[in-house]
C-alpha positions in Angstrom: 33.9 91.9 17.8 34.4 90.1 14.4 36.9 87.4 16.2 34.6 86.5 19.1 31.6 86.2 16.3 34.2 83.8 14.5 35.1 81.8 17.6 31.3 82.0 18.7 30.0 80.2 16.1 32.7 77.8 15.4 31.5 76.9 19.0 28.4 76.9 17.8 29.3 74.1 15.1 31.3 72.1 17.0 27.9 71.8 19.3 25.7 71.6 16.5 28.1 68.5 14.9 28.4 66.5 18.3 25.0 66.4 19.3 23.4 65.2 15.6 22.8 61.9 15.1 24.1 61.6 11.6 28.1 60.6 11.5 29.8 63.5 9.5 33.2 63.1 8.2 35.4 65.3 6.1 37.9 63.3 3.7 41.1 64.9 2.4 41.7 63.8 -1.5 44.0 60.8 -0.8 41.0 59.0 0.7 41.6 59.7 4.5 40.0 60.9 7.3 40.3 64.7 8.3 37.5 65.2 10.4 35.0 63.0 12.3 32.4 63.8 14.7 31.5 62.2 18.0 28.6 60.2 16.5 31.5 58.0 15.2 31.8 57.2 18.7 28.3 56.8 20.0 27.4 54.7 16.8 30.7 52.7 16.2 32.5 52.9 19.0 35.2 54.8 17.6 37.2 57.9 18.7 37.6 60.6 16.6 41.4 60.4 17.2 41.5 56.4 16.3 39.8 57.2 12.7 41.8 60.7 12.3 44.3 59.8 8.9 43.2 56.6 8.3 41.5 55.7 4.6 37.7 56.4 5.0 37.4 52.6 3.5 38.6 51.0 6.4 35.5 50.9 8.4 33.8 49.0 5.2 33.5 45.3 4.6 36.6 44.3 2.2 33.6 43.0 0.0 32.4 46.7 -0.5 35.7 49.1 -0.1 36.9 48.4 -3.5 33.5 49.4 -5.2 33.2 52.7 -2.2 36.5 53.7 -3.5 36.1 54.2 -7.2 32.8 55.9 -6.6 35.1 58.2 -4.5 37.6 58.6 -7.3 34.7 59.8 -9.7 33.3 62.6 -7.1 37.0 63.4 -6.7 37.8 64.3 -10.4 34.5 66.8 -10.9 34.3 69.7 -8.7 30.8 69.9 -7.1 30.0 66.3 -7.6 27.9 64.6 -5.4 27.1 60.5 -5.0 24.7 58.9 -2.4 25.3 54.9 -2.2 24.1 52.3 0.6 26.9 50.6 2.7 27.6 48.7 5.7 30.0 50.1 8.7 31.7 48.3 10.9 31.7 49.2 14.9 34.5 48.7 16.9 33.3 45.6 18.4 32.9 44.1 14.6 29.4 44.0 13.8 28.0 45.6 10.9 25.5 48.3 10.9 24.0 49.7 7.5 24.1 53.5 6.4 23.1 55.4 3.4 25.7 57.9 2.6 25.8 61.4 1.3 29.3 62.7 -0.3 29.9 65.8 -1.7 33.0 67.5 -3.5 33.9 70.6 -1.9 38.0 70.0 -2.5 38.2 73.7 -4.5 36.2 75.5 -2.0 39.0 77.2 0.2 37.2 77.1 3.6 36.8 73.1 3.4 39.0 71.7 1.1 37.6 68.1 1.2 34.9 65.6 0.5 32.1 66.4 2.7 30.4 62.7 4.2 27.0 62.4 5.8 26.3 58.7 7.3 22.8 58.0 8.2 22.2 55.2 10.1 19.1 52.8 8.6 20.5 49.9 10.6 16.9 49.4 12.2 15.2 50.1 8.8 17.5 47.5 7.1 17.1 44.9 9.6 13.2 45.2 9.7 13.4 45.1 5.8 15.5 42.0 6.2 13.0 40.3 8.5 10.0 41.0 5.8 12.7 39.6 3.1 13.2 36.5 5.3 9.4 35.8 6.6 8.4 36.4 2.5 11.3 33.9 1.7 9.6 31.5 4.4 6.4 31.9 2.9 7.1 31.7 -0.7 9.4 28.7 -0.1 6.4 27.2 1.5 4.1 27.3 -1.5 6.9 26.4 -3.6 7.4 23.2 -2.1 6.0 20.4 -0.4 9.7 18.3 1.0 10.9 19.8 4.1 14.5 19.3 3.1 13.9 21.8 0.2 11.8 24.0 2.6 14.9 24.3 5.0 17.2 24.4 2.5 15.7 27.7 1.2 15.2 28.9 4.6 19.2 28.5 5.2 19.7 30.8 2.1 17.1 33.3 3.4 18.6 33.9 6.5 22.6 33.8 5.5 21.3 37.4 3.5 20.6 38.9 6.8 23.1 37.5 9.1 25.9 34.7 9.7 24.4 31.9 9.4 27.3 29.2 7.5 26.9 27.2 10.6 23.4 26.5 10.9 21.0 23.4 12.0 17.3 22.2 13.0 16.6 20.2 15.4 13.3 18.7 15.6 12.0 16.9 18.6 9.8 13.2 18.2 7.9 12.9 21.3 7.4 8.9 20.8 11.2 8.5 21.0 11.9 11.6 22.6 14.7 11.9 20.8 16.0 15.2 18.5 16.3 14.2 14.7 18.3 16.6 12.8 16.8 17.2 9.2 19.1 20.2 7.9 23.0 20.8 9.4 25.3 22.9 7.9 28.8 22.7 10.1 32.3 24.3 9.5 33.5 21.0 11.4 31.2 18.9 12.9 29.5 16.0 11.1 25.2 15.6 10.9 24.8 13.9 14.3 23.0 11.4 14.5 19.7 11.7 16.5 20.2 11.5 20.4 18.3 12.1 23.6 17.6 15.2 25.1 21.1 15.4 26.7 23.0 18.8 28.5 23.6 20.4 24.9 22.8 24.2 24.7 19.9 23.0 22.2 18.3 21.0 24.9 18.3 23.7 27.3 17.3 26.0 24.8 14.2 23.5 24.4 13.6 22.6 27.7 13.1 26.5 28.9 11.5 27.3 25.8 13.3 30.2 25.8 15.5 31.9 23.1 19.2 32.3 24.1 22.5 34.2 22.9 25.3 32.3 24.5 28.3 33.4 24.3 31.9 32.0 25.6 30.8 33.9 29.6 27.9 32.9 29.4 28.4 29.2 28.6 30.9 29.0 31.2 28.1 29.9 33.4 25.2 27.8 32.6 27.7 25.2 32.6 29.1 25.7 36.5 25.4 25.3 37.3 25.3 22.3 35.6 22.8 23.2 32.8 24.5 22.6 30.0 27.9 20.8 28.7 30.3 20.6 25.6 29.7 18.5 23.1 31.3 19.3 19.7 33.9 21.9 18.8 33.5 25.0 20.9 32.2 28.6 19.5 32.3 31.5 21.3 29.2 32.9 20.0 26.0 30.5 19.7 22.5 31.2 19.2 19.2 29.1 19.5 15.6 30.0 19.5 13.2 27.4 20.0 10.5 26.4 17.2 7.2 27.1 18.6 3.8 26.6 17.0 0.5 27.5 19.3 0.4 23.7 20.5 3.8 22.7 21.6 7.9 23.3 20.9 8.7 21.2 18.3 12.1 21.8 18.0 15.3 24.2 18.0 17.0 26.5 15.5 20.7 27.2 16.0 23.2 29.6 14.5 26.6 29.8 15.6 30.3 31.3 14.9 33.4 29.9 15.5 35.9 32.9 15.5 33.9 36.1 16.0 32.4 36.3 19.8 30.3 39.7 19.0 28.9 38.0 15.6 25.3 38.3 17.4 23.7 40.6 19.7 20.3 41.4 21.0 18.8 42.6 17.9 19.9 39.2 16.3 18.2 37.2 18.9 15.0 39.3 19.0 15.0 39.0 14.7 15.4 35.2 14.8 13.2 34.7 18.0 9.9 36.6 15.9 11.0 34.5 12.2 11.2 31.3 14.4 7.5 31.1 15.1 6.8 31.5 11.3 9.8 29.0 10.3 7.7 26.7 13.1 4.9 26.8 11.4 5.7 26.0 8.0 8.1 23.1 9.4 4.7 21.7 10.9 2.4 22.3 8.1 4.8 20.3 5.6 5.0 17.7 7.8 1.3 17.6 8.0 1.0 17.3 4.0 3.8 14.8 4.0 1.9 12.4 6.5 -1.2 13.4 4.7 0.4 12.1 1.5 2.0 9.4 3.5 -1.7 8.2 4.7 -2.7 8.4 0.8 0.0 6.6 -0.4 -0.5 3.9 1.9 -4.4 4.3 1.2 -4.0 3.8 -2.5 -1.7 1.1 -2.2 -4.1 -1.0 0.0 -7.2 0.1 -2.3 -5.4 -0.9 -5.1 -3.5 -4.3 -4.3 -6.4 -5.9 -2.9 -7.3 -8.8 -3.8 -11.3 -8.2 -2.8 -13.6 -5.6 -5.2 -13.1 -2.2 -4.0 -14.9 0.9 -5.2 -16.0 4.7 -3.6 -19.1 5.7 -5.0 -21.1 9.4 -4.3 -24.0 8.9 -2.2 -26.3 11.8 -3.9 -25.4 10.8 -7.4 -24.5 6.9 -6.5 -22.0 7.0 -9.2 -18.3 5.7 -9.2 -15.4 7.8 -7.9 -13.0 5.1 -7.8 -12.4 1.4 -8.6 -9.4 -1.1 -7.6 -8.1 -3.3 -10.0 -10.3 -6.3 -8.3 -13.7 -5.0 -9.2 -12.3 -4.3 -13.5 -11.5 -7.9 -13.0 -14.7 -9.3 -10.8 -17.2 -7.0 -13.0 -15.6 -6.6 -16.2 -15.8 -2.7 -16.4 -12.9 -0.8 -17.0 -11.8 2.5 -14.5 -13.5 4.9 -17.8 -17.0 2.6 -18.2 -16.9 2.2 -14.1 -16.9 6.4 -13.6 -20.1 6.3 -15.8 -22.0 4.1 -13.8 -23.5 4.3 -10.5 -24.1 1.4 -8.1 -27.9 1.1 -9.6 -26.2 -0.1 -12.8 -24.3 -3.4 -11.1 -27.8 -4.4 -9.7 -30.2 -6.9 -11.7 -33.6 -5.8 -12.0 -35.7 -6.5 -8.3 -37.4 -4.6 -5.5 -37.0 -0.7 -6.6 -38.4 0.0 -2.8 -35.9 -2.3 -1.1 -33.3 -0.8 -3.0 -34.3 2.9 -2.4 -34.6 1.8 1.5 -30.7 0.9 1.5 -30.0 4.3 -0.4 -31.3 5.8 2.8 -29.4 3.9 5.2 -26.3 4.9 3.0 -26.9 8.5 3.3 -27.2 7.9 7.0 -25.5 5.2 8.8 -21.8 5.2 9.0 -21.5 1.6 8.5 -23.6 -1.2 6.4 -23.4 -4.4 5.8 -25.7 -6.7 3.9 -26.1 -9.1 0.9 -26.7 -8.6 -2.6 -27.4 -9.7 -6.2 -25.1 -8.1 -8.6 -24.3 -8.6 -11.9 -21.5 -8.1 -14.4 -20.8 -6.7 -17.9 -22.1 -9.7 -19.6 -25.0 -9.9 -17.6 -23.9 -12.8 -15.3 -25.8 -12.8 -11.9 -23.5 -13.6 -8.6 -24.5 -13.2 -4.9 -22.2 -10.4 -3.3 -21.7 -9.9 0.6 -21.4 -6.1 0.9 -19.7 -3.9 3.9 -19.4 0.0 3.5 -18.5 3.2 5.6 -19.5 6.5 5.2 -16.5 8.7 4.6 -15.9 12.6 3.6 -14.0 13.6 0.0 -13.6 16.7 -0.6 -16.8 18.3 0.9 -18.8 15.2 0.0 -20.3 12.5 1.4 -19.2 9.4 0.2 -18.7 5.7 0.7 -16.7 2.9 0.7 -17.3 -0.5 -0.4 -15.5 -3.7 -0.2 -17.7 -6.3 -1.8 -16.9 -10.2 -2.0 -18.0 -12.5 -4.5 -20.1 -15.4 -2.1 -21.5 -17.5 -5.3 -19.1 -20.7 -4.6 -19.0 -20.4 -1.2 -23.0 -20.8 -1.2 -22.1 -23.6 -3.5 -19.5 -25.4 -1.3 -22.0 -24.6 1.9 -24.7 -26.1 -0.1 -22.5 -29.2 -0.7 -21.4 -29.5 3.1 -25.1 -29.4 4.4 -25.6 -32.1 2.1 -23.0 -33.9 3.0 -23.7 -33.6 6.5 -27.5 -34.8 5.7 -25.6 -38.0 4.2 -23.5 -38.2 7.0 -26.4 -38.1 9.6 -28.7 -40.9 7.6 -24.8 -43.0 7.4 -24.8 -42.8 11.2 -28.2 -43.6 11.4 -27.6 -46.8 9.0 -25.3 -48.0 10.7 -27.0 -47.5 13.9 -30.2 -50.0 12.4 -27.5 -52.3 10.6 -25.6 -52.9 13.7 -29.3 -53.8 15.7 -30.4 -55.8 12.7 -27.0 -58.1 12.3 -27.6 -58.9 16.4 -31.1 -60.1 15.5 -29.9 -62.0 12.7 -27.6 -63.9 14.9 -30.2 -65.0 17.0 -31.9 -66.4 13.7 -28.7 -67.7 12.2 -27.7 -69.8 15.3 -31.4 -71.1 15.7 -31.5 -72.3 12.1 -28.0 -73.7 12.6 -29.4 -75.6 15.9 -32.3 -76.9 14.2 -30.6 -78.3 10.9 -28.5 -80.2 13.2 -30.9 -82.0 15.2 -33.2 -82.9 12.3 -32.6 -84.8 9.2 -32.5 -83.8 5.8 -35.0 -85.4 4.5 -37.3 -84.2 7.0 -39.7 -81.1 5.2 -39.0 -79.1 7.9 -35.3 -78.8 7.6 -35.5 -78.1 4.1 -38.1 -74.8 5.2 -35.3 -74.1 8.1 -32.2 -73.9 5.6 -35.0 -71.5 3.3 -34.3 -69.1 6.3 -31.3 -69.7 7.1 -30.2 -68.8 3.2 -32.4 -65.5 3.9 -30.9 -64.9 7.0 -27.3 -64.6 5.0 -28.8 -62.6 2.3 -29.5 -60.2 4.8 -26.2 -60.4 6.8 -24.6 -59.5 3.2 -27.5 -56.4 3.4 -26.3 -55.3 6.9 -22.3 -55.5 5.4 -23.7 -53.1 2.7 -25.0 -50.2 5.2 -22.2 -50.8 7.5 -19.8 -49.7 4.5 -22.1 -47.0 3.4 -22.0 -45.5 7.0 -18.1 -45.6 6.9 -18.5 -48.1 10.1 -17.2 -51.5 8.7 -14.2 -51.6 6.8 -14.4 -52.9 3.2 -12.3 -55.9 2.6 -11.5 -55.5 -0.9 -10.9 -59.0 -3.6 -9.7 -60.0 -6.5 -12.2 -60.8 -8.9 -12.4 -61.8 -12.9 -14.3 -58.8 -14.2 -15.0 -60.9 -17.4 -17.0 -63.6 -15.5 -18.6 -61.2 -13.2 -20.4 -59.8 -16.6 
């Protein structure tokens, strides 16, 4: 009775060990393998009898067996001891699943002489752990920075804690040029491309299904019979891409790949990178946003500043100053300080207080203005202003902005040209009345000249004939005078003796 109690429940064990889900392992002194159970084999992928005598070490990383053996060598040396630690296994098929261990010293005990080894798997745990690492790496990288280099950058380093990740890239997609532009690449071997159409790459057919995909070396070879996608760079048999989607569109790809490991990804990978890729998307986009925000100001501020016209933002509640260009210190003899304590009341002479508080009005309504102004300037120097504004938004407030020209000696040059036109016009009309009056004055001239002929002179009547025939060339001289004031005739200059002239 005794024996079949024995062999009863060493039955009972051996069930009780193959169906748990924890791997348990007995370890002789020397470090190997005296006993697994057939979780080994569900979990790793390992038969009892390919782990039986083999150093318990050799399922770890070679980064963690050294530091997993001398916590072995000090539960060895104390009888009873016990250690707990958090490791990484490797399965069969060489990925890495994560396990906290139990180990316990039972070498003295008779019945078990060895070290007792309970692996529980935390693989799932670890990985969702990882993904909250990587999402508050994402997020805190974000808020650190504002350059989407350094955001990726950081991004690269957040993921290579979780998985492979040493050959990495981004593509992002410009709809203009509908091209791919590569901002971050990491490669073993191949080069930054430069950017290129949407061509049969993996990445492009990752984008165009908008889909996220694990291809490895079988799988390529079949997307690329049915002519999806094609080779270009070095080969690796295990490639995966998830595209980069915010709410409004795909704007890109993310790729990871390995060049000598096939099985460095699987499904859990894919599903990880697939849920951090919508975050990663969106705080590619938002930096972008800020850096064509900044962009726009930059390019803002370099207009407002460089030119060459008075340029100023004022508040329309409190009409005072925001911000002055360089023109408008130099036009109104303010500096930026003395500006910021005025408001636009203080640049206007003294007038109509009910005209003035009817263009308030329109400012605090109409998006655009336009209209013409007194102002004056530090000194106190008056100068007509034309004035065009537009109703903007600054942070939360309604302002406006106003480019204002200086119109004084362009009234004065338009003053000049109306009267020059005036002279032009009484010129034209001179000339007009001179021309009619010298063909009247012919008549009279060759009359005079026909009479003097035919009489003689001594006759009294001759001498009143040559009377106006002297007048008639005084005036011919007069005509020659509003001909060359009407620009009609031209002058015939002569030398002449100043000295007798006077």
């Amino acid at each position: 009775m005794p024996e079949r109690v024995t062999e009863s429940s060493e039955t009972q064990a051996k069930a009780l060990l193959s169906v748990t889900r924890e791997l348990l392992a007995m370890v002789s002194a020397d470090g190997e393998f005296l006993f697994v159970n057939d979780s080994f084999g569900r979990v790793l992928g390992y038969a009892p009898e390919e782990l039986l005598g083999k150093p318990f070490t050799c399922l770890q990383p070679a980064t963690e067996a050294a530091a997993l053996g001398e916590r072995f060598a000090a539960i060895i040396s104390q009888e009873g001891a016990s250690a707990s630690c958090h490791c990484s296994l490797r399965t069969k098929s060489g990925q890495l699943r994560w396990f906290d261990i139990q180990a316990v010293n039972r070498l003295r005990d008779p019945d078990v002489q060895g070290v007792l080894f309970s692996y529980q798997d935390v693989t799932e745990f670890h990985r969702l752990e990882a993904q909250r690492m990587v999402l508050s790496d994402v997020v805190h990288a974000l808020n650190q920075t504002s350059n989407l280099d350094e955001l990726l950058s950081q991004i690269h380093g957040a993921l290579k804690k979780v998985m492979y990740a040493e050959n990495f890239f981004v593509a992002l997609f410009d709809p203009q040029t509908e091209m791919f532009h590569f901002p971050f690449f990491a490669d073993q071997f191949d080069p930054p491309p430069a950017p290129q159409k949407v061509a049969r790459t993996c990445m492009a057919y990752v984008f165009r299904t908008a889909e996220s995909c694990l291809i490895p070396q079988s799988e390529f070879d079949r997307l690329a019979a049915e002519g999806e996608v094609e080779l270009v760079g070095s080969a690796s048999p295990a490639w995966l891409g998830v595209p980069l989607k915010t709410p409004n569109a795909t704007i890109g790809v993310l790729v990871v790949q390995h060049y000598q490991n096939e099985n460095a990804y699987d499904q859990r990978d894919l599903e990880f990178l697939d849920s951090a890729g919508g975050h990663i998307a969106l705080a590619i986009e938002r930096v972008r946003a800020e850096e064509s925000v900044r962009k726009s100001e930059s390019m803002f501020r370099l207009l407002f500043s460089h030119t060459p016209l008075p340029m100023w933002v004022f508040d329309t509640e409190t009409l005072r100053f925001m911000q002055v260009n360089e023109a408008a210190t130099k036009q109104y003899g303010y500096s930026e300080e003395e500006f910021r304590q005025l408001s636009v009341r203080d640049i206007r002479p003294d007038g109509n207080e009910t005209s003035f508080s009817e263009h308030v009005a329109e400012w605090r309504q109409d998006g655009r203005h336009q209209g013409h102004w007194r102002h004056q300037d530090k000194s106190g120097k008056s100068f007509e202003v034309d004035v065009i504004s537009h109703k903007l938004e600054y942070a939360g407030r309604g302002v406006r902005l106003v480019v204002a020209q200086d119109v004084s000696e362009r009234q004065i040059l338009e003053g000049q040209l109306r009267q020059a036109q005036k002279m032009e016009a009484i010129g034209r009309l001179a000339g007009g009345v001179a021309h009619d009056f010298n063909n009247l004055l012919m008549v009279i001239k060759g009359h005079t000249e026909l009479l003097l002929n035919v009489l003689p002179p001594t006759d009294s009547v001759a001498r009143k004939i040559e009377q106006i025939d002297r007048s008639a060339d005084r005036a011919t001289a007069l005509t020659r005078q509003l001909l060359a004031f009407s620009r009609m005739q031209v002058l015939q200059p002569r030398a002449m003796n100043l000295n007798s002239v006077v």
